[in-house]
C-alpha positions as CSV (number, residue, x, y, z in Angstrom):
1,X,-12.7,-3.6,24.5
2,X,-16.0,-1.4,24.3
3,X,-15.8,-2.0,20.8
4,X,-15.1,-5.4,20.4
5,X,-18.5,-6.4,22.9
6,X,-20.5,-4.0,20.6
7,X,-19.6,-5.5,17.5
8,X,-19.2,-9.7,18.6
9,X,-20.6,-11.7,21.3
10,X,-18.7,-11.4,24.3
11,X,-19.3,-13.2,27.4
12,X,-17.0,-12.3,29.4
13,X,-14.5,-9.0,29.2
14,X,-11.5,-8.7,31.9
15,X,-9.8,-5.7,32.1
16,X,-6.5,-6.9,34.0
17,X,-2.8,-7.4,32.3
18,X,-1.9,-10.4,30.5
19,X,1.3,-10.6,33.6
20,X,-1.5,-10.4,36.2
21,X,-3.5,-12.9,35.0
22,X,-1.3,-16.0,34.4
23,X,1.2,-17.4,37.2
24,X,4.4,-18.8,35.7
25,X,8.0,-19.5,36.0
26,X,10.8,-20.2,33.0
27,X,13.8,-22.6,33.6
28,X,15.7,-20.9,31.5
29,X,19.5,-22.9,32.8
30,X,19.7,-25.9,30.4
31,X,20.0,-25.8,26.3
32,X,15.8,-26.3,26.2
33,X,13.6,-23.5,28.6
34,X,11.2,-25.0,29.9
35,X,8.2,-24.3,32.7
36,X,9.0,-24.2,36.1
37,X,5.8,-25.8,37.1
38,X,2.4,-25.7,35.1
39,X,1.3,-22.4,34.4
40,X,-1.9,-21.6,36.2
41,X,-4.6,-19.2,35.5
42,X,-5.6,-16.5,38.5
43,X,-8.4,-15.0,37.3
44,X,-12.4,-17.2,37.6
45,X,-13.4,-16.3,34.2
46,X,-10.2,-17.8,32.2
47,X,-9.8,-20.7,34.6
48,X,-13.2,-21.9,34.0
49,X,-12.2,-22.7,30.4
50,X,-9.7,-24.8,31.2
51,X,-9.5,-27.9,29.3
52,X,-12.8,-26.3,26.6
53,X,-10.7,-24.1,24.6
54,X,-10.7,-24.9,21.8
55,X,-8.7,-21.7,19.6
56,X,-6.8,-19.2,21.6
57,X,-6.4,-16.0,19.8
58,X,-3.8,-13.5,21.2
59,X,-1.7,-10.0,20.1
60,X,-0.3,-9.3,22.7
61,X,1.2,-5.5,23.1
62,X,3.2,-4.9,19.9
63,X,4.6,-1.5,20.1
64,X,7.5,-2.0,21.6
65,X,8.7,-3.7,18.6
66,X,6.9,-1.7,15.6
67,X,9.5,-0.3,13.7
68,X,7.5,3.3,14.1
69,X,8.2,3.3,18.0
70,X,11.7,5.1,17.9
71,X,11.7,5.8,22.1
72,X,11.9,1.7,23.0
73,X,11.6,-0.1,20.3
74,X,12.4,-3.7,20.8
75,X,13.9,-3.3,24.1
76,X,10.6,-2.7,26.2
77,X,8.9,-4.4,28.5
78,X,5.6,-5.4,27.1
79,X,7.6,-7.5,24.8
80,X,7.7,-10.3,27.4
81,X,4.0,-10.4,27.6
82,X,4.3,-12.3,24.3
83,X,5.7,-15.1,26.7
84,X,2.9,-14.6,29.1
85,X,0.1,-15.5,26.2
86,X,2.4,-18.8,25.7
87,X,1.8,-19.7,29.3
88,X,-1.7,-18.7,29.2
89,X,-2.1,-20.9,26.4
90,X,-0.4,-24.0,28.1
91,X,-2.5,-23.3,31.0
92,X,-6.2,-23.5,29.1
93,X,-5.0,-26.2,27.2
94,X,-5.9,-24.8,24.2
95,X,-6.0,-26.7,21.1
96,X,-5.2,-24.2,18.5
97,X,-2.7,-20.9,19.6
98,X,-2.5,-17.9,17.0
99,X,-0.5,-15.0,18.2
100,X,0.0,-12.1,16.5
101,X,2.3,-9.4,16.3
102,X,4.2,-6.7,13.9
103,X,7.2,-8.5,11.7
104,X,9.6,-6.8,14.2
105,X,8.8,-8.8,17.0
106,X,11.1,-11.2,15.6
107,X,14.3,-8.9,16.5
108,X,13.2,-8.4,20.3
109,X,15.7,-7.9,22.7
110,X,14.7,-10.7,24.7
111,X,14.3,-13.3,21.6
112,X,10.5,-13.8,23.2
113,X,9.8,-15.4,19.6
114,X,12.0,-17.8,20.1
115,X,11.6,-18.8,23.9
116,X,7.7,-18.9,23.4
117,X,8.3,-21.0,20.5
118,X,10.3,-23.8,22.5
119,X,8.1,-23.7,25.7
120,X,5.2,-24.5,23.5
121,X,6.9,-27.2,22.0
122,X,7.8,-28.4,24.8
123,X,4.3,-28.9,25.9
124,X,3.7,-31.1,23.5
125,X,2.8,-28.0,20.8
126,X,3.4,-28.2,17.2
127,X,4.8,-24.6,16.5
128,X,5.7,-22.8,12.6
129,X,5.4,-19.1,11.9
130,X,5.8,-16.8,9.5
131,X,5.5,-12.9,8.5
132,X,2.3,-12.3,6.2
133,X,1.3,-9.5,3.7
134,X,-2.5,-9.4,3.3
135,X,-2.2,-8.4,-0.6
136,X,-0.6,-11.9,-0.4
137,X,-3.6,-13.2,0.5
138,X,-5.8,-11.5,-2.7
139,X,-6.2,-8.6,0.0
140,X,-6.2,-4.6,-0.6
141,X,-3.8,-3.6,1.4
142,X,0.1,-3.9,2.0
143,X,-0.1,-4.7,6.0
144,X,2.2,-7.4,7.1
145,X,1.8,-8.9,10.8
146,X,3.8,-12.0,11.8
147,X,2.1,-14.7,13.2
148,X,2.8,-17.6,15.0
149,X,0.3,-21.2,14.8
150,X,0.6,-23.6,17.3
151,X,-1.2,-26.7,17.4
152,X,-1.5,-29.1,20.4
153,X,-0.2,-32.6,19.6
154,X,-0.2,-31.7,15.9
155,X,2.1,-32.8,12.9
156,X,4.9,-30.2,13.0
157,X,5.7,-31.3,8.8
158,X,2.2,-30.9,8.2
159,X,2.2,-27.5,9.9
160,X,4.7,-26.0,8.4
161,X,3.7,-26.8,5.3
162,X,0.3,-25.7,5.4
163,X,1.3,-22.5,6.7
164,X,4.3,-22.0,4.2
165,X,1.8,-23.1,1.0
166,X,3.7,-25.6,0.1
167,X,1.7,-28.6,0.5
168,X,-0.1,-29.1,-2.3
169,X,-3.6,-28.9,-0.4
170,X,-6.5,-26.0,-0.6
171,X,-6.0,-25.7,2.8
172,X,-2.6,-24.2,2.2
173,X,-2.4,-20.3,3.9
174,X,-1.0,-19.1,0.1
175,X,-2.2,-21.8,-2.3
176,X,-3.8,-20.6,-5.2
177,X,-4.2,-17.2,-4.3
178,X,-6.2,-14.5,-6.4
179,X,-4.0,-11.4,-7.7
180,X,-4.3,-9.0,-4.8
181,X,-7.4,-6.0,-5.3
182,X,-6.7,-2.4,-5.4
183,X,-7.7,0.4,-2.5
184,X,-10.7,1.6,-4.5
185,X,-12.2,-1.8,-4.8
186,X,-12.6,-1.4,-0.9
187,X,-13.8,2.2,-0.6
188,X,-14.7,3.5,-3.9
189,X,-17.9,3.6,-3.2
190,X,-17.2,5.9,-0.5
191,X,-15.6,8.3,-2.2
192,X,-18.8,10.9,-2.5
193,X,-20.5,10.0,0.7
194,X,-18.7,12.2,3.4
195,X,-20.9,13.0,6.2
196,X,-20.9,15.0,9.2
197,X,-19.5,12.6,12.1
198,X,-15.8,11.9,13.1
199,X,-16.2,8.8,11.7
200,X,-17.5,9.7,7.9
201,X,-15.3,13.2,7.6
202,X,-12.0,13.2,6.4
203,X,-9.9,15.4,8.9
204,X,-9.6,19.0,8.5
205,X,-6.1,20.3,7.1
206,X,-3.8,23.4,7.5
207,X,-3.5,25.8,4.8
208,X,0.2,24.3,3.9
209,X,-1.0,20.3,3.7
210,X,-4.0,21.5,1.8
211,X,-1.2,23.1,-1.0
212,X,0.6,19.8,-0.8
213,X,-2.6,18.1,-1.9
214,X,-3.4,20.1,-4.7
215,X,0.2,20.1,-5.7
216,X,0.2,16.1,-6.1
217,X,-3.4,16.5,-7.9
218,X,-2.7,19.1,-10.1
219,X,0.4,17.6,-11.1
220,X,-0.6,14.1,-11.0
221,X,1.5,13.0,-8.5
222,X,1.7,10.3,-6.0
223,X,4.7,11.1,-3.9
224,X,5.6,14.7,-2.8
225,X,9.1,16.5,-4.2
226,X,11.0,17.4,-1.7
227,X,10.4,20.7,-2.6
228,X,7.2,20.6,-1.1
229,X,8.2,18.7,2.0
230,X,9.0,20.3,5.3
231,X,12.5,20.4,5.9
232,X,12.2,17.3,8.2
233,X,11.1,14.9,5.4
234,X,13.3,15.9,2.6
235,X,16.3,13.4,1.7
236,X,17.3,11.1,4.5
237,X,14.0,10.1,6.0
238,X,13.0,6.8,6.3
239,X,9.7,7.1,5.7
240,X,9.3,8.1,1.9
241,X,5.6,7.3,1.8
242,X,5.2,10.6,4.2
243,X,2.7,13.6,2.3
244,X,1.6,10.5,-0.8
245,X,-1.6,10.0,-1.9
246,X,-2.1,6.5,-2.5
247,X,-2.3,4.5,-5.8
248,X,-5.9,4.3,-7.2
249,X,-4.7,1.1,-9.2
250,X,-2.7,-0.5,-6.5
251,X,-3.4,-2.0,-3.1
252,X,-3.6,0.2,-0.2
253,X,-0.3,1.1,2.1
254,X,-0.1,-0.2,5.3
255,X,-3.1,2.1,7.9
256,X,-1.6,3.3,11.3
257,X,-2.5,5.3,13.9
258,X,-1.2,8.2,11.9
259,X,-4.4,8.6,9.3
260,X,-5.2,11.8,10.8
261,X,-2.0,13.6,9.1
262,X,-0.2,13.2,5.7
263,X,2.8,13.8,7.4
264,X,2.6,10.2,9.2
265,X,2.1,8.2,5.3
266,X,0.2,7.7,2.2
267,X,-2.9,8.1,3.1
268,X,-4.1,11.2,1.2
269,X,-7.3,9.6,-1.1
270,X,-6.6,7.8,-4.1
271,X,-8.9,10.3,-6.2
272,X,-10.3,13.0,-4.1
273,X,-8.3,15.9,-2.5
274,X,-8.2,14.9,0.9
275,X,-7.7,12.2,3.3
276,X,-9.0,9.4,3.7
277,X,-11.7,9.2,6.6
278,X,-12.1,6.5,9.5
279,X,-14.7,4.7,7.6
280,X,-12.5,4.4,4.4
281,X,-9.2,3.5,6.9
282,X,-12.2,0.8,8.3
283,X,-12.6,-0.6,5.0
284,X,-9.1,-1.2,4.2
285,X,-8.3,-2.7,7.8
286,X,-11.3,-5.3,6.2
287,X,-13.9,-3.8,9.0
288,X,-17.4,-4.5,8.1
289,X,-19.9,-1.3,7.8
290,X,-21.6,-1.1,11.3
291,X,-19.0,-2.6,13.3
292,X,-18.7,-0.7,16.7
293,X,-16.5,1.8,16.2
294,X,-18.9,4.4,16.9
295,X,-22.1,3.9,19.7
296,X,-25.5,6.0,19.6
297,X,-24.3,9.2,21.5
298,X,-21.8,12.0,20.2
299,X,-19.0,9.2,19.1
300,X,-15.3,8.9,20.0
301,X,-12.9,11.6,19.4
302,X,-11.0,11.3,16.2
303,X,-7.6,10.2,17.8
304,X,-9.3,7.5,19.6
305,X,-10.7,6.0,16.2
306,X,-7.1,6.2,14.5
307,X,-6.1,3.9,17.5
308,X,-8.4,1.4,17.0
309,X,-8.5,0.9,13.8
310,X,-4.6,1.7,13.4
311,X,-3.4,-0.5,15.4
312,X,-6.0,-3.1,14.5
313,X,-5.3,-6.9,12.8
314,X,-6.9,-6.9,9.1
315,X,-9.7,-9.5,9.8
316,X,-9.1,-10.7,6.2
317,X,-5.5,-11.5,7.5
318,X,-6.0,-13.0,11.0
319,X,-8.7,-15.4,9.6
320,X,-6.9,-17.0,6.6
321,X,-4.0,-17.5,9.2
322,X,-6.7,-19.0,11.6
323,X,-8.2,-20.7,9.0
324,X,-5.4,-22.4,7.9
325,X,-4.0,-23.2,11.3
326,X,-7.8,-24.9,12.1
327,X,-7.2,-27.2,8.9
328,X,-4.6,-29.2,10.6
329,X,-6.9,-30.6,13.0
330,X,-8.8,-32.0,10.3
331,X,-9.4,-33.1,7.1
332,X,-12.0,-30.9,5.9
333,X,-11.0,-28.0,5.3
334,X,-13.3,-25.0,6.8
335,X,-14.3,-21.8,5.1
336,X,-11.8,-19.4,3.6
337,X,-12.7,-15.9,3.7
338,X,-11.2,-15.7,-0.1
339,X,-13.9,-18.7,-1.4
């Protein structure tokens, strides 16, 4: 949160849970859940923007779903807060909804995709969704997020379609598109420019990953052997991308909280022999230079930074979705972030 006020405008930051701040009830008997009663905000700050909200923009706890959470993964309990942002929405009476989450929200336990999805529409809600890659989108990097648009008395045809490209329209999420950019063309520049602070040094590596980097360099490599892997990510492991350097000519992989270590992806440096360093992980999560990942003082700790910016939403990503979900409401179309 620290973060996001040092970096945007914030006016107001509360602290609470989504589940504490929202009262509601699902009538989940008959064939079509709906709301008890109206959903009602408990907290001053959201309930005086009841009625003036315009967008509501919402990701609610995804890592009970992420396909990289192996202890609860779709079967945890911050999945339902995905249902509390739908009642939270209903409740502000906001005119535009986009929730994000990771593609494997859509195989929760609890179906909260689904129930969220009817209560909406049932509140008068025009509701489509869909999984998107940024490299889709002319981006640098291979992270797909699902999102979900939902539009308040809107045209559910002409929802779909704008958000499924097929509509014929500029305003279309994937219309006309520009052939996605590679990871260089986002940190490049960076690649001689290591400094001193967390945030501008690439971490420091054990004797045994430092071989494993010089072994994919000197033998121009981009995935390890599993000669050179550690016995618990030779054949049979899921993740293959595990000890790669990434692809100078080629969009960058998906970034997660696990930039610190090869042994979590690909995210040794395209062309230097090393990792790549917050700032660089920044670049590709499409974070402007001097947003407020670090303050004045000392700075955060490394593990902290991989957090935020690991489990961060590509801006690229979350404002084509936005601004194609806006576009609905009216007939100019408003700025894309790939004009």
């Amino acid at each position: 949160m620290d973060v996001y006020a040092r970096s945007l405008p914030v006016r107001a930051k509360i602290s609470d849970s989504l589940a504490t701040i929202v009262d509601y009830s699902v009538d989940r008997v008959d064939a079509d859940p709906v709301f008890d009663y109206p959903p009602e905000l408990l907290h001053n700050a959201l309930a005086a923007e009841v009625g003036t909200t315009d967008l509501l923009i919402a990701g609610p706890p995804c890592q009970g779903h992420s396909n990289l959470n192996n202890h609860t993964r779709r079967d945890d309990p911050r999945n339902d807060l995905f249902v509390a942002t739908a009642a939270i929405a209903v409740a502000l009476g906001a005119q535009v909804v986009v929730i994000e989450n990771v593609p494997g929200v859509l195989r929760s336990h609890s179906d909260v995709v689904d129930l969220a999805r009817r209560l909406l529409r049932s509140e008068g809600y025009a509701v489509a969704d869909r999984v998107v890659r940024m490299d889709e989108l002319g981006g640098w990097q291979t992270r797909a997020r699902y999102f979900m648009v939902a539009v308040l008395d809107g045209d559910q045809e002409i929802l779909e379609r704008t958000l499924n490209g097929s509509s014929g329209k500029k305003t279309d999420l994937l219309m006309d598109r520009q052939p996605p950019k590679d990871v260089l063309w986002a940190i490049g520049d960076l690649a001689d420019k290591v400094g001193n602070s967390v945030f501008e040094a690439p971490p420091v590596q054990g004797a045994e990953n430092a071989r494993r980097i010089d072994y994919l360099f000197d033998e121009e490599l981009y995935d390890l052997p599993n000669s050179e892997r550690p016995d618990c990510h030779k054949d049979g492991t899921t993740y293959t991308s595990v000890y790669g350097r990434m692809h100078p000519v080629k969009p960058a992989p998906t970034i997660t909280t696990g930039i610190g270590t090869p042994g979590q992806g690909r995210f040794i440096h395209p062309t230097r022999r090393r990792l790549i360093t917050p700032h660089e992980a920044a670049r590709i999560q499409c974070f402007p230079d001097g947003y407020g990942f670090t303050d004045n003082g000392e700075g955060p700790p490394r593990k902290a930074l991989a957090k935020w910016i690991g489990d961060a939403v590509p801006p690229y990503l979350g404002m084509s979705v936005v601004c194609a979900a806006l576009s609905v409401l009216s007939e100019k179309a408003p700025c894309f972030p790939w004009e």
